[in-house]
C-alpha positions as CSV (number, residue, x, y, z in Angstrom):
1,X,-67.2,-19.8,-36.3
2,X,-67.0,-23.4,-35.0
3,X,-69.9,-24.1,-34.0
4,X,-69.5,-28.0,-32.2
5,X,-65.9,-26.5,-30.4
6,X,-67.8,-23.5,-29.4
7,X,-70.2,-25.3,-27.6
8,X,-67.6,-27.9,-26.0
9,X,-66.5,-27.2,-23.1
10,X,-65.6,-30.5,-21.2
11,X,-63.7,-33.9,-21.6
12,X,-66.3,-35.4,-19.7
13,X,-68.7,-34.0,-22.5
14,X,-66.7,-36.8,-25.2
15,X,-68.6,-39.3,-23.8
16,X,-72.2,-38.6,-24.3
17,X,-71.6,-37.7,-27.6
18,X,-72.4,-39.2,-30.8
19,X,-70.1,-40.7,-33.5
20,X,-71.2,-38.2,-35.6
21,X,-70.9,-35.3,-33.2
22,X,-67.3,-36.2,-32.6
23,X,-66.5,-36.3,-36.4
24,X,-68.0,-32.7,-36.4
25,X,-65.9,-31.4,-32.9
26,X,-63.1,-33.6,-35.0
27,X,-63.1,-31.6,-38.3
28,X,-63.4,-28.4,-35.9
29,X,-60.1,-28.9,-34.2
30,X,-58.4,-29.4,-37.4
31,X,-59.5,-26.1,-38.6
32,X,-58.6,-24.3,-35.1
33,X,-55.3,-26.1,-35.6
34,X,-54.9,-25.2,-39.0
35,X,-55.5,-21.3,-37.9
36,X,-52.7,-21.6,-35.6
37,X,-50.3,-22.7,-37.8
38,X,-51.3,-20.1,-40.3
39,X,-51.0,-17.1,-37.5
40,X,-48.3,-18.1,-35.2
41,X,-46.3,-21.5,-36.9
42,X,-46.0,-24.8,-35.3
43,X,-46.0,-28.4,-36.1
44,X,-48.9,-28.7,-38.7
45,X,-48.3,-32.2,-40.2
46,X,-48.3,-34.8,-36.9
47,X,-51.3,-32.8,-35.3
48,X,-53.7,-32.4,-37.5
49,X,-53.1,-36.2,-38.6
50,X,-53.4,-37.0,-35.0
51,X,-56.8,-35.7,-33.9
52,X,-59.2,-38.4,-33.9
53,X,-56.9,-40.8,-32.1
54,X,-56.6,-38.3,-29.0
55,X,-60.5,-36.9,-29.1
56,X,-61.5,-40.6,-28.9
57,X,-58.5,-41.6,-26.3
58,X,-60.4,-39.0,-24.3
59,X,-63.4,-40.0,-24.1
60,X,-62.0,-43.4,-22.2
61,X,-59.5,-41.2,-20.4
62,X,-59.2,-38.1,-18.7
63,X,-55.9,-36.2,-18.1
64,X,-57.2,-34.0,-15.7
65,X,-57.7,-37.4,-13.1
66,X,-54.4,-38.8,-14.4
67,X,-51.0,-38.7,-16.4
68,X,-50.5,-38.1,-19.6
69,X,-47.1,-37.7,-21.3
70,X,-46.6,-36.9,-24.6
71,X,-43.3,-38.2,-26.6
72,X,-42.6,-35.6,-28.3
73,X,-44.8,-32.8,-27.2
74,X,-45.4,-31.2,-29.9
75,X,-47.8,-33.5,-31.1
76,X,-50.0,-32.4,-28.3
77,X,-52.4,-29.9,-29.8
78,X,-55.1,-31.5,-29.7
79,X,-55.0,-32.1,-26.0
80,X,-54.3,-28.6,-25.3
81,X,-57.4,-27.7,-26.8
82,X,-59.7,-30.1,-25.2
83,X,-58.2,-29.6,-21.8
84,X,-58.2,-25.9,-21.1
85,X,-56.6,-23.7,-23.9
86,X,-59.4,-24.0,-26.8
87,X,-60.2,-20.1,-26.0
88,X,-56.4,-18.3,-25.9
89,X,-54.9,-21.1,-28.4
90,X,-54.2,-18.6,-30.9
91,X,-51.9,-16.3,-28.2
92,X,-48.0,-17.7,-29.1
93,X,-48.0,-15.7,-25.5
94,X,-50.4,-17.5,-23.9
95,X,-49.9,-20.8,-25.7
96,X,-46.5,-22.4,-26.9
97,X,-46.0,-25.4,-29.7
98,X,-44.9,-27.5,-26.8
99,X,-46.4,-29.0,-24.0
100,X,-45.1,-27.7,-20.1
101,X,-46.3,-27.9,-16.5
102,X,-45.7,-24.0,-16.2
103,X,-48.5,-23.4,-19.0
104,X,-51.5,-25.8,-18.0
105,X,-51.6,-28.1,-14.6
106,X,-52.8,-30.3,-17.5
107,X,-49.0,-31.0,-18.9
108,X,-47.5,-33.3,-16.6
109,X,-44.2,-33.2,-18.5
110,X,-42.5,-31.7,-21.2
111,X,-40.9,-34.5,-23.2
112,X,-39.4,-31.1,-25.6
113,X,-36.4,-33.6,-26.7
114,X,-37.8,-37.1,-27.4
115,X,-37.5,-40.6,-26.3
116,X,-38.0,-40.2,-22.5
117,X,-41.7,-40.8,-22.3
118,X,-41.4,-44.5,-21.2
119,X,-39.2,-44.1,-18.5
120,X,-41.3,-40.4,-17.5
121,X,-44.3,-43.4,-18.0
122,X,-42.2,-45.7,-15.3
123,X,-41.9,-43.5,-12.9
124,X,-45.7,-41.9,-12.6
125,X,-47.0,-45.7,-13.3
126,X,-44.8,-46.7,-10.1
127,X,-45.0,-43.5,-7.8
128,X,-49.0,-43.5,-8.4
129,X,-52.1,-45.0,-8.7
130,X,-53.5,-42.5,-11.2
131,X,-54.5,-43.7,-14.5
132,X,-51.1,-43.5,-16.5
133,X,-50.8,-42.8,-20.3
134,X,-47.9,-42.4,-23.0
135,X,-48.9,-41.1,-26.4
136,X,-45.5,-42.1,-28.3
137,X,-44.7,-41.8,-31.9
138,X,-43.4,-44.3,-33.5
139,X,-40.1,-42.1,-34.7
140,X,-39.1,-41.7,-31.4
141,X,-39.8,-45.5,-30.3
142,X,-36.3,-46.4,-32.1
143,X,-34.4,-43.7,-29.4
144,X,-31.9,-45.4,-27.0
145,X,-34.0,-44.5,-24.0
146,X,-37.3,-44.9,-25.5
147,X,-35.9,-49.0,-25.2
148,X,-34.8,-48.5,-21.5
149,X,-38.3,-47.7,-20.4
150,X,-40.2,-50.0,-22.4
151,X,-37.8,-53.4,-21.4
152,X,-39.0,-51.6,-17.5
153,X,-42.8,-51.3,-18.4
154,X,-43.9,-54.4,-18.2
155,X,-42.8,-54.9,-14.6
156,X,-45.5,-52.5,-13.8
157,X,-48.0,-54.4,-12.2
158,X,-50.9,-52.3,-13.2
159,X,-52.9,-50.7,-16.0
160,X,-50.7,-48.4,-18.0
161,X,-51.7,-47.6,-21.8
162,X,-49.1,-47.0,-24.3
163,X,-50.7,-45.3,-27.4
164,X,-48.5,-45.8,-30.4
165,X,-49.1,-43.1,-33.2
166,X,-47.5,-44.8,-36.1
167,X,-47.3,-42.6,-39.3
168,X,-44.1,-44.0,-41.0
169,X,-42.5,-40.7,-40.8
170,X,-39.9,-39.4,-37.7
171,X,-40.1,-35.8,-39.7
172,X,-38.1,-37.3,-42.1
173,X,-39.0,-40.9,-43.5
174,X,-38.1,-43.8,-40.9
175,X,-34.9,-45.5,-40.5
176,X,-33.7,-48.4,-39.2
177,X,-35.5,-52.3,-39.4
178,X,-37.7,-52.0,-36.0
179,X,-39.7,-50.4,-38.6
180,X,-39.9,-53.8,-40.7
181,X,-41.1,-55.0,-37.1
182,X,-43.2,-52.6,-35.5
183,X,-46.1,-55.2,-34.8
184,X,-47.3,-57.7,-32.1
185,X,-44.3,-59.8,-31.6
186,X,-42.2,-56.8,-31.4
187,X,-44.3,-55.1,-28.3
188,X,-44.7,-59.1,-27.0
189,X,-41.1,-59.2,-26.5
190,X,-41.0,-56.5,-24.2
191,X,-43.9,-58.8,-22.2
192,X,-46.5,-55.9,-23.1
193,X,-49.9,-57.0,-24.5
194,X,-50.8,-55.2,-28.0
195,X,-54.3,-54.4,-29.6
196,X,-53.5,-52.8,-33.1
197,X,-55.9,-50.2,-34.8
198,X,-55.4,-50.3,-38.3
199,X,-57.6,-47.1,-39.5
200,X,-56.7,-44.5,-37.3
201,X,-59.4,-42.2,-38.7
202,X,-61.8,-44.7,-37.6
203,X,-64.2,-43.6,-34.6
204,X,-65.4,-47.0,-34.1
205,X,-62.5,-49.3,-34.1
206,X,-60.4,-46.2,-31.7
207,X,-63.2,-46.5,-29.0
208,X,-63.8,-50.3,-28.9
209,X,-59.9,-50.8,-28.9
210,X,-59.4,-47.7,-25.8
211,X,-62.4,-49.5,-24.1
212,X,-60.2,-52.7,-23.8
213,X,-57.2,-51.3,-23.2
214,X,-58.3,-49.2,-20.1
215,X,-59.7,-52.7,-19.0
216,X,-57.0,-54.5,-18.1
217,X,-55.1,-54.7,-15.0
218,X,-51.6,-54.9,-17.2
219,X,-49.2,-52.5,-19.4
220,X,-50.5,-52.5,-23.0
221,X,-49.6,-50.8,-26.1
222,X,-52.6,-49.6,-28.8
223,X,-51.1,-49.9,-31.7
224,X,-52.6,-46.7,-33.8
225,X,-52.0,-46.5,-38.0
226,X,-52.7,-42.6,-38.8
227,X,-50.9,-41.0,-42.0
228,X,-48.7,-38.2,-41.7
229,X,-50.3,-34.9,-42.8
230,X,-53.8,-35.9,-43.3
231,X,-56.4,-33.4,-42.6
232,X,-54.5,-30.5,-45.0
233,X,-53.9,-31.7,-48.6
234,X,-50.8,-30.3,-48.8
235,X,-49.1,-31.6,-45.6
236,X,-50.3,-35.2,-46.3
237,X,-48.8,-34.9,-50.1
238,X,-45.3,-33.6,-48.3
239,X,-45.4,-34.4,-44.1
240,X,-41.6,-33.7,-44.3
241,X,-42.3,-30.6,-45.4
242,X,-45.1,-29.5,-43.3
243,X,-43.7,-31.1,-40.1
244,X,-43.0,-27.4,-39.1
245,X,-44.3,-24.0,-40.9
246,X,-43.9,-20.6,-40.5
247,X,-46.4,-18.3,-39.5
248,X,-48.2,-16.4,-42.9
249,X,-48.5,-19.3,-45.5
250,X,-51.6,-19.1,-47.6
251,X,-53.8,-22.1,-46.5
252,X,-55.0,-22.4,-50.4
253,X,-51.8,-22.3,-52.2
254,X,-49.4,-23.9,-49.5
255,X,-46.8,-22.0,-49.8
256,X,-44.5,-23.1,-46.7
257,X,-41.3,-22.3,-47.0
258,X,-39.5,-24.1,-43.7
259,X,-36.9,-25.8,-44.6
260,X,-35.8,-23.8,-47.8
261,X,-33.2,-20.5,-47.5
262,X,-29.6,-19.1,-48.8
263,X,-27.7,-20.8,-46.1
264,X,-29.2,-24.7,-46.8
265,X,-28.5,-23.9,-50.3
266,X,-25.3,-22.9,-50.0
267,X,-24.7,-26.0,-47.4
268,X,-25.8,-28.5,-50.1
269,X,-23.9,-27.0,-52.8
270,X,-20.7,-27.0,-50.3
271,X,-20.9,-30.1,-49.0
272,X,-21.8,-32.4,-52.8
273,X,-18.5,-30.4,-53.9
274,X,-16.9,-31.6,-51.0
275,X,-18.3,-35.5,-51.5
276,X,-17.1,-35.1,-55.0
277,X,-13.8,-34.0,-54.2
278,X,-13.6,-37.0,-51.8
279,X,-14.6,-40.2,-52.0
280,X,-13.6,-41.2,-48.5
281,X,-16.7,-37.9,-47.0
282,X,-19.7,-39.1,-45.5
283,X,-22.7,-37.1,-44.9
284,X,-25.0,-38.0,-41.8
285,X,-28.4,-36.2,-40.8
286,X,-30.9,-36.8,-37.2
287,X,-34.2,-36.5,-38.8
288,X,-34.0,-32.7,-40.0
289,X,-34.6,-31.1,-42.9
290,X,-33.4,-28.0,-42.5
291,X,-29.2,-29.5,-42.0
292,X,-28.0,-28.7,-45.1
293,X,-28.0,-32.0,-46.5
294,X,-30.4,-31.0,-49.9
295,X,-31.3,-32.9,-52.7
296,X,-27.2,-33.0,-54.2
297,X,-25.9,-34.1,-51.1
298,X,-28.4,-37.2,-50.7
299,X,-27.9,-38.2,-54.8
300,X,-24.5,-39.7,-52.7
301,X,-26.9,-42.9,-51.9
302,X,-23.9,-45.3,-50.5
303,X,-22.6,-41.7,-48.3
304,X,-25.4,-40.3,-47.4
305,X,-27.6,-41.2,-44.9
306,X,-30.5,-40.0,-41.9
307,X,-30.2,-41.8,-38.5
308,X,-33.5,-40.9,-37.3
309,X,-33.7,-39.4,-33.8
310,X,-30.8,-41.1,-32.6
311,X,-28.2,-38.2,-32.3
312,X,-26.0,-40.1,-29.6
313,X,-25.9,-43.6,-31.9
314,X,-25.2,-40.9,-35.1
315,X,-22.0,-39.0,-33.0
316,X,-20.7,-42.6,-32.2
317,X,-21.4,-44.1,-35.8
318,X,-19.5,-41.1,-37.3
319,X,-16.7,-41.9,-34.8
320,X,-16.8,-45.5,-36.4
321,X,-16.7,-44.1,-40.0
322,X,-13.6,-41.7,-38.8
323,X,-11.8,-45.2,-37.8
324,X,-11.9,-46.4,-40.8
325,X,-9.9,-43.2,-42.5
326,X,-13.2,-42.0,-44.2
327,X,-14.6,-38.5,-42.6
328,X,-18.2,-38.1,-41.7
329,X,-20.1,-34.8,-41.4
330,X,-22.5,-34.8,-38.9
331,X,-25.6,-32.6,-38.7
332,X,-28.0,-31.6,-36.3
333,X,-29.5,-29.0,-33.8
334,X,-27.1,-27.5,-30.9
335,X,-30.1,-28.1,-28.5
336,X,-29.9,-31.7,-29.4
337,X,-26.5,-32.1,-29.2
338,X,-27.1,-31.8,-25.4
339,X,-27.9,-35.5,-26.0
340,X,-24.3,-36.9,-27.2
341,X,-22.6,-34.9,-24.2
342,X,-21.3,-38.9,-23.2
343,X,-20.3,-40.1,-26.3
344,X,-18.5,-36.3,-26.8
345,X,-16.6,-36.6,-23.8
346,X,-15.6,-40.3,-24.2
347,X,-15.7,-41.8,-27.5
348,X,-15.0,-38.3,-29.1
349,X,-11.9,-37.2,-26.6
350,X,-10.2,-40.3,-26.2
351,X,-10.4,-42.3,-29.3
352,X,-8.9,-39.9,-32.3
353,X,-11.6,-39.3,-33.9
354,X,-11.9,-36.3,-36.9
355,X,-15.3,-35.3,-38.1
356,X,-17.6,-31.8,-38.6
357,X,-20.4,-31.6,-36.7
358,X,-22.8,-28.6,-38.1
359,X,-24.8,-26.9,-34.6
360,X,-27.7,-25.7,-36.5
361,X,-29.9,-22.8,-34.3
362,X,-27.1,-22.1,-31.8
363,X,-27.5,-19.5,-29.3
364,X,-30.2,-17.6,-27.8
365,X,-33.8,-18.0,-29.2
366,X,-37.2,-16.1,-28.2
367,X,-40.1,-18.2,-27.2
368,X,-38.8,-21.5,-26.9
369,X,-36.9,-22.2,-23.2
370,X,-36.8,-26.0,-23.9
371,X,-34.9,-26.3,-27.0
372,X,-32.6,-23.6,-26.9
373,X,-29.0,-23.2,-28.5
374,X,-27.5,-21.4,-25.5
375,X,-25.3,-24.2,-24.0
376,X,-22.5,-25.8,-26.7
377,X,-20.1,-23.4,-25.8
378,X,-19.6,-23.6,-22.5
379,X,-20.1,-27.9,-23.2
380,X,-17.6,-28.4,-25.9
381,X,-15.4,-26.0,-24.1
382,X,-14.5,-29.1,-21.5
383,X,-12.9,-31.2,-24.2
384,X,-9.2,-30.5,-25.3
385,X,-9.7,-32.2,-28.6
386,X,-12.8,-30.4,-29.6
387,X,-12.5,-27.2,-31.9
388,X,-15.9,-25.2,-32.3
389,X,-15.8,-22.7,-34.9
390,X,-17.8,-19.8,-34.7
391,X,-19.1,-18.4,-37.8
392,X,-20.2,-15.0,-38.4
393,X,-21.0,-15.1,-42.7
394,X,-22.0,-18.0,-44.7
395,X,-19.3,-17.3,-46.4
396,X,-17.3,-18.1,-42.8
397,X,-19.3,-21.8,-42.6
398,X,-17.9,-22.3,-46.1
399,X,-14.2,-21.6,-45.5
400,X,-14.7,-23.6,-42.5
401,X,-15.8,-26.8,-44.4
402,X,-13.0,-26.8,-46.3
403,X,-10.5,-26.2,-43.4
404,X,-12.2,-29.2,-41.5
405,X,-12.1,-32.2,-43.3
406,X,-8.1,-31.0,-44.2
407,X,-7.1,-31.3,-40.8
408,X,-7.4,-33.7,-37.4
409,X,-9.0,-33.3,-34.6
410,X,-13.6,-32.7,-33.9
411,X,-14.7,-29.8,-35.2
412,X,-18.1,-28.3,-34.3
413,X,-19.6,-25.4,-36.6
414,X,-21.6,-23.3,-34.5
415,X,-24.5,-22.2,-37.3
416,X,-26.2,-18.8,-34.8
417,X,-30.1,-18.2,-35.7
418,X,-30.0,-15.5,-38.0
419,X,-26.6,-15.6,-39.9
420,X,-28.8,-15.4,-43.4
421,X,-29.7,-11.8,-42.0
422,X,-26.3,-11.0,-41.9
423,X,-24.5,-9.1,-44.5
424,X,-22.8,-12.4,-46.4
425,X,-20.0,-10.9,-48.7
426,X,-17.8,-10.9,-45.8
427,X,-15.3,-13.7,-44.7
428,X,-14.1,-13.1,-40.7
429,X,-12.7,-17.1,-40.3
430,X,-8.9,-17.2,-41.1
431,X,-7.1,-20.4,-40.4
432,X,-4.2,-19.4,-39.4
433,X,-5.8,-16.3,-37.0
434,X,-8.8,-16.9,-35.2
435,X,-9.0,-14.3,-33.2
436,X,-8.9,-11.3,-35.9
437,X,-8.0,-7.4,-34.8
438,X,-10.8,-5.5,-36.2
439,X,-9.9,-2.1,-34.7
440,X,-7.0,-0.6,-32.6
441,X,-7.2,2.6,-29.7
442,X,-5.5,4.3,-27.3
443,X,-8.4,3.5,-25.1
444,X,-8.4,1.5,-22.1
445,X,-11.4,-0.3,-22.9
446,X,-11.3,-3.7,-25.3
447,X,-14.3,-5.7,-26.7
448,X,-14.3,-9.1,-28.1
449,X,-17.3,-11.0,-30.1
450,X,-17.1,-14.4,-30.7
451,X,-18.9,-14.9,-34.3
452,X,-21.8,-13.2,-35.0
453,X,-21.5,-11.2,-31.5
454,X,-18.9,-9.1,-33.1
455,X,-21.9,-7.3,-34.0
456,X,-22.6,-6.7,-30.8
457,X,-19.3,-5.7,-29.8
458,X,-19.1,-3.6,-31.9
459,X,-21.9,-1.6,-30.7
460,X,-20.1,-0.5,-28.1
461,X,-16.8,-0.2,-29.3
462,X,-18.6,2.3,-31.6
463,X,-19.5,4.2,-28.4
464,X,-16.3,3.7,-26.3
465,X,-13.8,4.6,-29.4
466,X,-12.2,1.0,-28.2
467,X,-10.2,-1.8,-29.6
468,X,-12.3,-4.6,-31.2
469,X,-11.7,-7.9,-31.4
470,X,-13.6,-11.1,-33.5
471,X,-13.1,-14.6,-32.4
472,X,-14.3,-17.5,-35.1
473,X,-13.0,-19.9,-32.2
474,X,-13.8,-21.0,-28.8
475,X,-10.3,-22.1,-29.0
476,X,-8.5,-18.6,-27.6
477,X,-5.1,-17.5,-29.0
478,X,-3.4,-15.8,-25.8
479,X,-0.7,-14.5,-27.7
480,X,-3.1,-12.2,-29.3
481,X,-5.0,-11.7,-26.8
482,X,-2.1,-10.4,-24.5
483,X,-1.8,-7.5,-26.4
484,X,-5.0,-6.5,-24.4
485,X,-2.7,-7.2,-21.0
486,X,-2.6,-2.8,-20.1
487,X,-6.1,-2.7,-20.9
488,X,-8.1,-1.7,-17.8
489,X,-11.5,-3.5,-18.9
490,X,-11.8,-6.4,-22.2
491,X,-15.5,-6.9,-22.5
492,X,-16.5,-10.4,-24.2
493,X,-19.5,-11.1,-25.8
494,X,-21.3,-14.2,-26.8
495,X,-24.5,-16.0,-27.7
496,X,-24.5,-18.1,-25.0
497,X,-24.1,-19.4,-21.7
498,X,-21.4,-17.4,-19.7
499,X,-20.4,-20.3,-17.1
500,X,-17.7,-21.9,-19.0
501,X,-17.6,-20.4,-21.6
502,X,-15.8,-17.8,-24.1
503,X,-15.5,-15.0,-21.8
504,X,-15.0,-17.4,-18.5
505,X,-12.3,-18.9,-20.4
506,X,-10.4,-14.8,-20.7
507,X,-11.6,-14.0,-17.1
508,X,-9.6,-16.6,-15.8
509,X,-6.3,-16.1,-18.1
510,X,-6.4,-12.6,-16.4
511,X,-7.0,-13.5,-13.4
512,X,-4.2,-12.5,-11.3
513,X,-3.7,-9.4,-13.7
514,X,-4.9,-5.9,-13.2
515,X,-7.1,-5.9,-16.2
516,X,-10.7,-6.6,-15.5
517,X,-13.2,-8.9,-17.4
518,X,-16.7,-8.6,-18.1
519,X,-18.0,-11.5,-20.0
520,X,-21.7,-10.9,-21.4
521,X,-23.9,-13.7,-22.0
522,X,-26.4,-15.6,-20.5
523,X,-26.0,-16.1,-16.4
524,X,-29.7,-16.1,-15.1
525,X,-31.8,-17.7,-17.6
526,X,-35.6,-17.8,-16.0
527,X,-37.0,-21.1,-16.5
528,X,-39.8,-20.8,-13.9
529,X,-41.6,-17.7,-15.8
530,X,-43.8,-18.2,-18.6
531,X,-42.4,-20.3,-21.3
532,X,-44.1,-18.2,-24.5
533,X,-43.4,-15.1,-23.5
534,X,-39.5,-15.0,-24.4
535,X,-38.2,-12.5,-26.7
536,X,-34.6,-11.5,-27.2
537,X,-35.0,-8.1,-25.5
538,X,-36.5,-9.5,-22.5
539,X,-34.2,-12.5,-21.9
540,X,-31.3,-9.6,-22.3
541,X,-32.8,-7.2,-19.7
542,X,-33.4,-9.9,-17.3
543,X,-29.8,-11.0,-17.4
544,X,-28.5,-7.5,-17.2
545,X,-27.1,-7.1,-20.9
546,X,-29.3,-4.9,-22.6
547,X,-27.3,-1.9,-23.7
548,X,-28.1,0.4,-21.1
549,X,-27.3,-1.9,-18.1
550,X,-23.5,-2.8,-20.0
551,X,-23.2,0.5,-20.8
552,X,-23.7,1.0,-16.4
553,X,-21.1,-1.8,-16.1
554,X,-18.4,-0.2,-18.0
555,X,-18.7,3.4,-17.1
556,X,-18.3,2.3,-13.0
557,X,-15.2,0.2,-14.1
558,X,-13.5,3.1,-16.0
559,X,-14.9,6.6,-14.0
């Protein structure tokens, strides 16, 4: 039972109440959070270190007569409890780790990929004369766009409040010397006025220095000290750690094992050798822990290094290091990747460049429509100079390191969610055949899986008595593929977006030939439905791929 969040029920309730009742609805909101994180998983370490500074922003503010934006929303727990999700925030169906407009009229934005709140804060500050807010850590205050919006902030002839969570952590320790800076002359050169709260965990100072800020008719930043972690001894001894944790740890031991597995084992152990071997390999990370890059690769102080969340400066850095004749690999999420689609597409196919990048969590995920690893096929597919390599082992990723940084060219490893489920003692990649011949039949039906869809494919070549094929490239060999030219039907499957993509890519090579393609993917991915509720069975059905409906597909093409 909590018995002060029980009896809350209001924002407007924050400010009749006492210091001391606050600390109490404080210490209760930790405790719901902590439940959450123990039932469903989520981002423990930023918001339960984050609590007091949002209770006591709201008693000065209220989002439900303004804008709020979070940067990055998934330091908005608190807020979702004290605006209208305290009684369903244990439902993953009902509630998700991030904020969105299509869960609560009370999230004005999403903000799932960081460093747009300032220029999100811009807009609503100019378009409306609500009271305007951005809750901004300070690891996401050294992204490129993060700087855009502040240097258009102070133009804003109003009240806007910039609260500036700094906890010396992005998820893994800060980098980069705004750090060294992050003070009053740093915020004055952007022309915004700054009040600094040095103890964040102090009730007093946070009210007296909201109080002022809301007071002025002028941008200003409240500059807010809080400690990573605090609130849960074991995620303040190791925020890095506890930044994210799966659902099931025990709250007394702390037994969270995100960021640990076979596959970033493997990844470390492959990657050292490689640096060993090499002199001239460079290893570069965005903030993660979970890349690969473990404690053997980062003993290589002088070739190792994290670039914070700056993934489009860290593609265009390791296209500096690739100048030089030394080869960087790269590491980060495929949903993030999104953000270096510029630098891909200029610095990356005009300028030469080799490199690995690792796509960790490609493809289709459940429960999480903002940050999902669904579109880097059909994106890298637009560049001529760009190899993705499709895994479907660890033992593939491994034989693909190796092939990588021997020859030229940009080569992305598409890592799909799950591969450590897979049965490992297998190795599909060849390097001289990427698009392997798994079975042969007389039958007039072919399927092809592109990394770990073979097992997909093979499903229903299983049922059909076809031809299989596996593809560890998005790069398609036609003179294999011909061999499928008398077929009446190739079926393709991937974990991915179908537009441009794999099986797009075959459709269109066969074209003006009798043989018909059905490429299965993703086509009508739901965005306006709820946002929680997203498993893999449901996304499948509503885009027509669920066994059943392919298996509907191929018997009207070959009755």
């Amino acid at each position: 039972m909590l018995k002060y969040l029980d009896k809350y029920q209001d924002i407007e309730e924050l400010k009749g109440m006492s210091f001391d009742e606050l600390e109490n609805l404080i210490k209760d909101i930790k405790i719901l959070i902590l439940q959450r994180c123990k039932t469903i998983g989520g981002h423990l370490a930023t918001n339960i270190s984050n609590v007091e500074s949002v209770v006591m922003l709201y008693r000065h503010f209220n989002p439900k007569n303004g804008y709020i934006v979070y940067d990055a929303s998934h330091e908005g727990y608190t807020h979702k409890i004290l605006t209208d999700r305290k009684e369903i925030f244990l439902d993953k169906l009902k509630v998700g780790t991030l904020l969105t407009p299509r869960e609560s009229e009370y999230d004005c934005v999403g903000c799932s990929h960081v460093g747009v709140g300032t220029s999100y804060l811009c807009g609503m500050a100019r378009s409306s004369d609500k009271p305007c807010v951005l809750y901004i850590g300070d690891g996401t205050l050294a992204n490129g766009t993060s700087f855009e919006g502040l240097n258009q902030i102070s133009q804003l002839n109003r009240n806007v409040v910039i609260v500036v969570n700094d906890n010396g952590i992005t998820i893994m320790p800060n980098s980069g010397g705004i750090y060294k800076h992050l003070n009053k002359e740093f915020f004055n050169s952007f022309d915004l006025d700054y009040i600094e709260v040095k103890d964040g965990y102090d009730l007093k100072e946070l009210d007296i220095a909201y109080k002022k800020a809301f007071s002025v008719n002028h941008p200003i930043v409240v500059h807010v000290h809080t400690i990573k972690g605090k609130g849960y001894i074991y995620s303040e001894k190791n925020p890095t750690k506890w930044h994210f944790c799966d659902d099931g740890f025990d709250i007394l031991k702390g037994d969270n094992h995100y960021a640990e597995g076979k596959l970033l084992d493997v990844l470390d152990d492959t990657i050292s050798d490689i640096m060993k071997m090499n002199d001239k390999v460079y290893a570069i990370s965005t903030s993660m822990p979970d890349l690969g890059f473990g404690k053997k690769v980062q003993s290589f102080k002088h070739r190792y290094f994290d670039v914070g969340i700056e993934e489009e400066h860290a593609f265009v850095e390791s296209c500096g290091i690739s100048r030089t004749g030394c080869y960087p690999i790269l590491g980060t999420y495929s949903t993030f990747s999104q953000r270096m689609y510029d630098m891909i597409m200029t610095c990356g196919t005009f300028d030469k460049i080799n490199m690995t990048v690792l796509l960790h969590e490609s493809g289709v995920k459940e429960n999480n429509i903002f940050q999902n690893g669904m579109y880097d096929i059909s994106m890298l597919n637009q560049s001529p100079h760009i190899t993705e390599l499709c895994p479907v082992t660890i033992e593939d990723i491994v034989s693909m390191l190796y092939y990588t940084i021997s020859n030229e060219g940009i080569y992305f490893i598409r890592i799909p969610n799950g591969i450590e489920e897979i049965d490992n003692h297998k190795i599909y990649f060849d390097k001289n055949n990427t698009m392997k011949i798994i079975n042969v039949t007389n039958s007039k039906i072919a399927f092809i899986g592109l990394g770990k869809s073979i097992y997909e494919a093979k499903k229903y070549s299983d049922k059909y008595h076809a031809t299989l094929m596996c593809s560890t490239s998005n790069k398609i060999d036609f003179s294999i593929i011909n061999i499928l030219k008398n077929k009446k039907l190739i079926v393709t499957f991937e974990d991915g977006i179908v537009s441009g993509g794999f099986g797009d890519t075959i459709n269109r090579y066969f074209a003006l030939n009798d043989v018909k393609v059905l490429p299965v993917g993703i086509s009508n991915y739901n965005y306006f439905g709820n946002p929680n509720d997203k498993n893999i069975e449901d996304i499948y059905k509503e885009n027509d791929i669920d066994f059943d409906s392919i298996c509907k597909k191929i018997d009207s093409v070959i009755k």
